[in-house]
C-alpha positions in Angstrom: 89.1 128.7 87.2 91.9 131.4 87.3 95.3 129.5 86.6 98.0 131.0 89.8 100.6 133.5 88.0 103.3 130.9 88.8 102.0 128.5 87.1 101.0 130.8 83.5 104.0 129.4 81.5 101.9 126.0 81.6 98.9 127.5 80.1 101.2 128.0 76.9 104.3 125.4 77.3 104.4 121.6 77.9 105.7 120.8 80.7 106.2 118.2 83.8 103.4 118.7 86.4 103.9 116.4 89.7 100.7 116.2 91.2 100.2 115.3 95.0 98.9 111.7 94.7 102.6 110.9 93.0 101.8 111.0 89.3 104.1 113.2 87.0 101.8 114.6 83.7 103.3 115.9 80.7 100.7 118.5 79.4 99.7 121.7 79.3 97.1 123.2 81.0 93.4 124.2 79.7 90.6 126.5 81.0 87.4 126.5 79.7 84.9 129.5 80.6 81.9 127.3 80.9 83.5 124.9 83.6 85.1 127.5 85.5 85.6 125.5 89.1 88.4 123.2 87.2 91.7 123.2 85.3 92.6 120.4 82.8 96.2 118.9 81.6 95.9 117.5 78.2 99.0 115.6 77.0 100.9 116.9 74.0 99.1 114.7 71.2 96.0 115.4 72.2 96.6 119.3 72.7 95.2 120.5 69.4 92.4 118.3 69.8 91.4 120.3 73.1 92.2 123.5 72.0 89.5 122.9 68.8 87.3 123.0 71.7 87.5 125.9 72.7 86.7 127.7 69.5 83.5 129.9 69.8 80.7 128.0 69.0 82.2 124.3 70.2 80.0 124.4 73.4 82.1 121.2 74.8 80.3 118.7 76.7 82.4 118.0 80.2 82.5 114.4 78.3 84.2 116.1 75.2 86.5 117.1 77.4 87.6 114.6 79.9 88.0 112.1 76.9 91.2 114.1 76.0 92.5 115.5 79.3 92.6 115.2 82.8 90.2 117.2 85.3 91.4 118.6 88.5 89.5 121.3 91.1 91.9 122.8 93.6 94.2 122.7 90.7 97.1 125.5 93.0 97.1 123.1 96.0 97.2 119.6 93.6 100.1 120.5 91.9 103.2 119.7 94.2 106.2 122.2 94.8 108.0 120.1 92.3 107.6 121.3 88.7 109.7 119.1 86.2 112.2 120.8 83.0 111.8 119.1 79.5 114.4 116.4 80.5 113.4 114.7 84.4 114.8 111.6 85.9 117.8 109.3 85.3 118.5 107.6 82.5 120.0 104.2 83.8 119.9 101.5 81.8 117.6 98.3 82.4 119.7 95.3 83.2 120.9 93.2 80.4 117.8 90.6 79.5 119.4 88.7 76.7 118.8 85.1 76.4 121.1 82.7 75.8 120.5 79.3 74.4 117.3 77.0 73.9 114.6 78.6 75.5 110.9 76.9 76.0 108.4 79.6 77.2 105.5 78.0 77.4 103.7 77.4 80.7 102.4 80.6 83.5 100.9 80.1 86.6 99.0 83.2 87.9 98.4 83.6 91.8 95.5 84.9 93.2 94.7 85.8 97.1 92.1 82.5 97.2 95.6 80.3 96.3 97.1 82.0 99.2 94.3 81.5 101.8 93.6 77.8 100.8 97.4 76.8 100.6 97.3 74.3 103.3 96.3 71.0 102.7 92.7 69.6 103.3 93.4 67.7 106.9 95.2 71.1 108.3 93.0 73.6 106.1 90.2 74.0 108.9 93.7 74.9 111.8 94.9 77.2 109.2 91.8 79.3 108.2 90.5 79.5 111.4 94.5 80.8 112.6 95.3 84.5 112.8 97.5 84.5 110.6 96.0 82.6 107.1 96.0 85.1 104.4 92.8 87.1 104.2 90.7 87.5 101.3 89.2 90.8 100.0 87.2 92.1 102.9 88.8 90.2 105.4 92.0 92.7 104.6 90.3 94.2 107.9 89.2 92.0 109.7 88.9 92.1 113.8 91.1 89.2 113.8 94.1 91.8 112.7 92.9 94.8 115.2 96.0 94.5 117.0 97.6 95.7 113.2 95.4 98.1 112.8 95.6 100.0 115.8 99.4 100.7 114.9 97.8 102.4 111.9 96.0 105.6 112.4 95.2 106.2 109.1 93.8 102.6 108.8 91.2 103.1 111.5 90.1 106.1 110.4 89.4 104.8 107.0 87.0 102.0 108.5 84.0 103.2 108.5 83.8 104.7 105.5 85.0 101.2 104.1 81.7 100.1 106.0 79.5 102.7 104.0 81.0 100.5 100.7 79.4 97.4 102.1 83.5 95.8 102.8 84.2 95.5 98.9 87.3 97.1 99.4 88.8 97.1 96.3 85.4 99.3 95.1 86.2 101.4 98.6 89.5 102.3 97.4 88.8 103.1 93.9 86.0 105.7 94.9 88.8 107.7 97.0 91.3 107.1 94.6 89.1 109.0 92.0 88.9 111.3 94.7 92.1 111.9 94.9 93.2 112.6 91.5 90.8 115.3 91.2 91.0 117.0 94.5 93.3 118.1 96.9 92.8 115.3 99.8 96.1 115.2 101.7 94.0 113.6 105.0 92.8 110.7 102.4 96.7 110.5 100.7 98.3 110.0 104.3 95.6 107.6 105.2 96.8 105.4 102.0 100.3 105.6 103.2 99.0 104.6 106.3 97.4 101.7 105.0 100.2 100.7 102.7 102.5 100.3 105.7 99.9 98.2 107.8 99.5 95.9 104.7 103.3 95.6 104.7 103.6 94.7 108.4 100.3 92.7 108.6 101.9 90.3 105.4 105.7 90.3 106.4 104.3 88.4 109.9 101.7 86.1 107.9 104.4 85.2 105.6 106.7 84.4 108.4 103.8 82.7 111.0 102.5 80.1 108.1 105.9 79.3 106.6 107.0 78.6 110.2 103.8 76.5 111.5 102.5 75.0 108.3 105.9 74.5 106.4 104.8 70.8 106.3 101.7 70.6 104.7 102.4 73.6 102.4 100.5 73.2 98.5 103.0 75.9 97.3 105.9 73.6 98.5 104.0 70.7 96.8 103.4 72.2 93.6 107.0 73.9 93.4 108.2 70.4 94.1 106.3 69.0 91.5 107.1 71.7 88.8 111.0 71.2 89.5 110.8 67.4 88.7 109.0 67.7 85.8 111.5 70.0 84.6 114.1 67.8 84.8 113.5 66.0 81.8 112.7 69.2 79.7 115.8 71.4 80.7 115.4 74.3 77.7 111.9 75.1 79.2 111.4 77.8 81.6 107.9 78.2 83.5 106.9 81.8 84.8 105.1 82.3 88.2 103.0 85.5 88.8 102.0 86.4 92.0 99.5 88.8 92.8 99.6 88.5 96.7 102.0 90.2 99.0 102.7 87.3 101.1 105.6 85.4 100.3 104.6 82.2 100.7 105.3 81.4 97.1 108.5 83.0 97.0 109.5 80.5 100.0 108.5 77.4 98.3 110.1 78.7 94.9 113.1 79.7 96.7 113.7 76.3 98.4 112.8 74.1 95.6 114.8 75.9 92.5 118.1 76.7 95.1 117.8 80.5 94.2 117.6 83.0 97.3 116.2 86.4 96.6 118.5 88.6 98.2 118.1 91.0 94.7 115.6 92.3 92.8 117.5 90.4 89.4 117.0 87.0 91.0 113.4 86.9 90.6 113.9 86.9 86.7 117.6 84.9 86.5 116.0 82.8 83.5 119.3 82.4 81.3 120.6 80.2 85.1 117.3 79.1 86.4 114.4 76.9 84.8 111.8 79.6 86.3 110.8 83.3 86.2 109.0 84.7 89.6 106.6 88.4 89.4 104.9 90.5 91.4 102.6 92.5 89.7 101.1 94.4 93.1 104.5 94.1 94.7 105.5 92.3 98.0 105.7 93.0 101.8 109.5 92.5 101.4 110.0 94.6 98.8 111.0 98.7 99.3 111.9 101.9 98.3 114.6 102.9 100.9 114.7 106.4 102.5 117.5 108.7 101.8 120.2 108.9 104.5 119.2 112.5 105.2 115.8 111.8 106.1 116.8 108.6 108.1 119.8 110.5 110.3 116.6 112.8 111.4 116.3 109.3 114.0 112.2 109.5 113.6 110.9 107.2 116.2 107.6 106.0 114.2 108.2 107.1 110.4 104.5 105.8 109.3 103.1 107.6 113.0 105.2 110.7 111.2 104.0 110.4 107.7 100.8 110.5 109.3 100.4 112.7 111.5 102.6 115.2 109.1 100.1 114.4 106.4 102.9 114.5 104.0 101.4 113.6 100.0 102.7 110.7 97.6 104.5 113.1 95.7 106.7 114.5 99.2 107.5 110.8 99.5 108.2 109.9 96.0 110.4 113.1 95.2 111.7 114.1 98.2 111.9 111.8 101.3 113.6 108.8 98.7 115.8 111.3 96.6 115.4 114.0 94.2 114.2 113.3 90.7 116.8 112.7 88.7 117.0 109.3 91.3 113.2 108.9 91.9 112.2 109.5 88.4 113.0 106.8 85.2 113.4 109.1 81.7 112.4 105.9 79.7 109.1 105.1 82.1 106.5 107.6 80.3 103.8 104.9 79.3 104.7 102.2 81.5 101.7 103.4 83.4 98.4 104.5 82.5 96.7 106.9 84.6 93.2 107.6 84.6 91.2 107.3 81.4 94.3 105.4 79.5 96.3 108.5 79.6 100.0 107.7 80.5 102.2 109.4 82.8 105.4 108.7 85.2 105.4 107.5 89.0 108.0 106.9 91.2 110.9 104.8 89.9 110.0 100.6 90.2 113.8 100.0 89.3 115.3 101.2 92.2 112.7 99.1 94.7 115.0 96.5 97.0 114.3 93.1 98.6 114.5 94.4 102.7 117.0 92.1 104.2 117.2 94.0 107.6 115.9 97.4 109.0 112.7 97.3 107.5 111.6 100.4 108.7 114.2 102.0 106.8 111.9 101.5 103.6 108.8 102.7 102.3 106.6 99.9 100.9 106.5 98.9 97.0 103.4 97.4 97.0 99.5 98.4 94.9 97.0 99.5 97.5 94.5 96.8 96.3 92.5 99.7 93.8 89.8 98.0 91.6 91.0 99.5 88.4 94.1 101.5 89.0 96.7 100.0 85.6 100.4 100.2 87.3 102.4 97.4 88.4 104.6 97.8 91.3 108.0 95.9 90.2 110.7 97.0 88.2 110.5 97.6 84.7 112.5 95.1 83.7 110.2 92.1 85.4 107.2 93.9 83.5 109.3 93.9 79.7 109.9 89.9 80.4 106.5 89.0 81.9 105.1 91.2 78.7 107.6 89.1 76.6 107.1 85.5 78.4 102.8 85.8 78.0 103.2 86.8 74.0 105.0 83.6 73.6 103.5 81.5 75.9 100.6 78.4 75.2 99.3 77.6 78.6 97.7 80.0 81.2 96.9 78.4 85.0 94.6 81.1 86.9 94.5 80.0 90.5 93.0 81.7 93.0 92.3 84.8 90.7 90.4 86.4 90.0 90.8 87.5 86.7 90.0 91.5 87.4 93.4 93.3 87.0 93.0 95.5 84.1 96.8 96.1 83.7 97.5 92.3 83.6 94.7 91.7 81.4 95.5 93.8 78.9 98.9 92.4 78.7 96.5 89.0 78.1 95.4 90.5 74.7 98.6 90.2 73.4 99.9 86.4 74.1 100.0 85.7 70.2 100.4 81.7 71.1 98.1 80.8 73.9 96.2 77.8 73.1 94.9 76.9 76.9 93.3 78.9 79.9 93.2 76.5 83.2 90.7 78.4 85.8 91.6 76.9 88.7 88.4 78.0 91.5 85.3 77.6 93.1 83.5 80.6 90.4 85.0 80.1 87.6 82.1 81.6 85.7 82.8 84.5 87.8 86.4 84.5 86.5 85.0 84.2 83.1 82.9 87.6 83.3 85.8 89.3 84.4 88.0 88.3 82.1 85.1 89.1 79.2 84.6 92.5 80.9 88.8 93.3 80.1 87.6 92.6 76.5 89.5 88.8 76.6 88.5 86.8 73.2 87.9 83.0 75.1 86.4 81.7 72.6 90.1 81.5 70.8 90.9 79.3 73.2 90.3 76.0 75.3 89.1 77.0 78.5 89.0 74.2 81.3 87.2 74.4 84.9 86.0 71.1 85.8 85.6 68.7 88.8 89.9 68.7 88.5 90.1 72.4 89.2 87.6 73.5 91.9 90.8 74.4 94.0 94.6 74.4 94.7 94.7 71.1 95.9 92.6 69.4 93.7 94.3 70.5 90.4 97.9 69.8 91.6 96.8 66.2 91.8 95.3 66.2 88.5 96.8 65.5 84.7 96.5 68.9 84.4 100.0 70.5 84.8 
């Protein structure tokens, strides 16, 4: 393809592209004469690499190719109006995560959706399921029980049937249009994600708040958190990590009443120099949000999703314009916290200025991960990434329960816990957990991995020796 005139200084200089799906690449773009429907953006290492390729007689494969750079049709209408200098974003410093004192890293408990939707105990489990409000598992996400949720959501209905043609495995759905997107210019399929990200945020703000309310009684996560918070007593340098990959905050409640810590900032989910316990998010949380800037919020839009919409306004208009500018939406130091497609790293929108919504929730876009099967970002700030990253080097026993064990990010975090001795799979298929854990290229065999009659669910293990 012919590269537009405004856009010739990249065929020759590095520079900042911001693409309309919300990624920010560093590269320079690359035409090639025998692919000429598409434009490439090769990161700086890999430049000279690419360039060798198109030296007469190379005759690159589209393989050759798209192993060193990324490939993108509609290349003009892709690239957002924002075009980065050699020096975007802020440059804030991360909080101070110094420890101090005696410190025991040793045990993690990883969340899944199935601990979330079997976290009621067995004589109130059949109520709870069968309730319209017990968290849904994969293709129950949208379910007829939550068509009152969905019809707030435009873009969520419209993406239905299509999530029908992918036989319901929505995570498969998503990653299909999320190739799409990255590739082509889709703004109807980008504001239908926004759509959807706003429904999921509703849908699991009242969930959290109809099952803490109803079931707060007969509540595994208030059972375990109990548990966990008297054993502690009588090992007071050792600090246990929680990672959630759920929206809900069902967890969050249970931790929060049982450790006396409220999360009214983003810091208190990692206070571990004060607090015997360390609480992510990986995929973010239905009270968690980037807030709009004032400008965009005195406009007094009635239905700002319905407007999103409607407006089909891009990841990238969100990110860089409707939050703040770049040097606010943008982190300097975050090149490489995320890798985009085919390993290759880029920036996103800035995790360290997400908030905990207290009140006008509307006023706040949502930070959580449309539930892609393979897309490696977490949505929480940089800081709760650098200690997970640090607490699962150091740590000797991983709990999996309700997980899956299919988050490639996550899991290739796994490959570098340096001490782990023990992997509890706490779930119906554990084999199943297995495979995916083998797929992300996990070594078990370096380790003792346990799923017997003591771990076929939440409730079973929590009364077991296990813990």
């Amino acid at each position: 393809m012919e590269v537009p005139s405004h856009l010739s200084p990249y065929e020759i200089n590095h520079g900042y592209l911001f693409m309309d799906h919300g990624e920010i690449h560093n590269g320079l773009i690359v035409t090639f004469d025998e692919f000429k429907d598409r434009a490439f953006v090769v990161e700086r290492q890999n430049t000279q690499k690419l360039l060798a390729l198109k030296e007469p007689g190379a005759n690159p494969s589209l393989k050759d190719i798209t192993a060193l750079a990324w490939e993108i049709w509609d290349f003009d209408k892709v690239l957002d109006q924002f075009l980065g200098s050699q020096d975007i974003g802020n440059r804030d410093p991360n909080p101070d995560m110094t420890r101090y004192g005696q410190h025991e890293w040793n045990k993690m408990f990883v969340f899944g959706a199935g601990a979330s939707a079997n976290s009621v105990f067995d004589s109130d489990s059949a109520a709870f399921r069968e309730s319209t409000f017990c968290p849904p598992i994969g293709n129950q996400l949208f379910g007829k029980k939550f068509q009152s949720y969905i019809k707030k959501f435009p873009g969520v209905e419209r993406s239905l049937a299509s999530l029908k043609r992918y036989g319901n495995q929505v995570e498969a759905f998503f990653e299909g249009e999320w190739d799409g997107i990255v590739k082509r210019y889709s703004p109807e399929i980008i504001s239908r994600h926004i759509s959807i990200a706003f429904y999921l945020k509703e849908l699991f703000n009242k969930i959290s708040e109809e099952t803490i309310e109803n079931y707060f009684d007969c509540s595994i996560y208030a059972a375990f958190c109990d548990h966990i918070q008297k054993s502690l007593k009588n090992r007071p340098n050792e600090k246990v990590a929680f990672v959630s990959f759920n929206y809900d905050t069902l967890l969050d409640h249970s931790v929060s009443q049982f450790f006396d810590q409220s999360f009214n900032e983003m810091e208190d989910y990692v206070r571990f120099n004060e607090k015997p316990f360390m609480l992510f998010k990986p995929h973010g949380s239905c009270n968690w949000g980037w807030k709009f800037k004032e400008e965009f919020l005195n406009e007094n839009i009635a239905d700002i999703p319905k407007y999103l919409f409607e407006n089909n306004v891009s990841f990238a208009q969100v990110y860089f314009n409707l939050l703040g500018n770049i040097d606010h939406t943008v982190w300097h130091n975050s090149w490489g916290y995320i890798k985009s497609t085919s390993q290759r790293r880029s920036y996103s929108i800035n995790k360290n200025i997400i908030k905990v919504i207290h009140s006008d929730p509307e006023d706040y876009f949502p930070a959580l991960l449309i539930p892609y099967q393979n897309k490696d970002e977490f949505v929480m700030p940089y800081y709760h990434r650098d200690t997970m990253k640090e607490f699962i080097r150091r740590m000797e026993d991983l709990y999996l329960i309700g997980w899956k064990g299919n988050e490639a990010a996550f899991n290739d975090l796994l490959k570098r816990a340096d001490h782990l001795k023990r992997i509890v799979i706490v779930n119906p298929y554990p084999e199943e957990v297995k495979k995916n854990l083998l797929e992300h290229e996990l070594d078990l065999t370096k380790y003792d991995v346990i799923h017997d009659d003591r771990t076929v669910d939440f409730e079973t293990f929590l009364k077991s020796d296990l813990i």
